[in-house]
Steps between C-alpha positions, in 0.01 A plus 500: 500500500354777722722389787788618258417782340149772490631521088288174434288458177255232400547436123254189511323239739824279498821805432609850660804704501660584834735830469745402780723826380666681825413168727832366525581686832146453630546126522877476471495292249573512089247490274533100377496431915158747491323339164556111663378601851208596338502196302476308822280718631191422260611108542480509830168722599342391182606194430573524124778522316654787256773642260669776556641740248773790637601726291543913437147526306208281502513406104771314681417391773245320334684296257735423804183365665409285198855366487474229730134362583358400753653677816819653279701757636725713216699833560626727218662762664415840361802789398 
């Protein structure tokens, strides 16, 4: 998640939040392009797989993760 962002925090041994805020032009990409290239990432170098939640705050970003198990990906876009 590093790779992505230095705003990274571990909330437990299996779950973080990634603050990918102001990375759009960085990687010229949109957020949802941003959140499953990471997604990838981890299956790739680690060789597991995991949901991802994207969303505006991380209350939802984690019921977006929990949405669709095992290796979900759901967006609510935030206004």
């Amino acid at each position: 998640m590093r790779k992505f962002t230095p705003d990274v925090e571990e909330y437990s041994i299996d779950e973080g939040f990634a603050d990918i805020t102001g990375m759009r032009r960085v990687f010229r990409s949109t957020y949802e392009d941003m959140a499953r290239k990471m997604q990838e990432e981890v299956q790739r170098e680690l060789g597991i797989t995991v949901s991802v939640g994207l969303s505006s705050s991380k209350c939802l970003a984690k019921l977006c993760s929990k949405f669709r198990k095992p290796r979900g990906f759901t967006a609510v876009p935030g206004h």
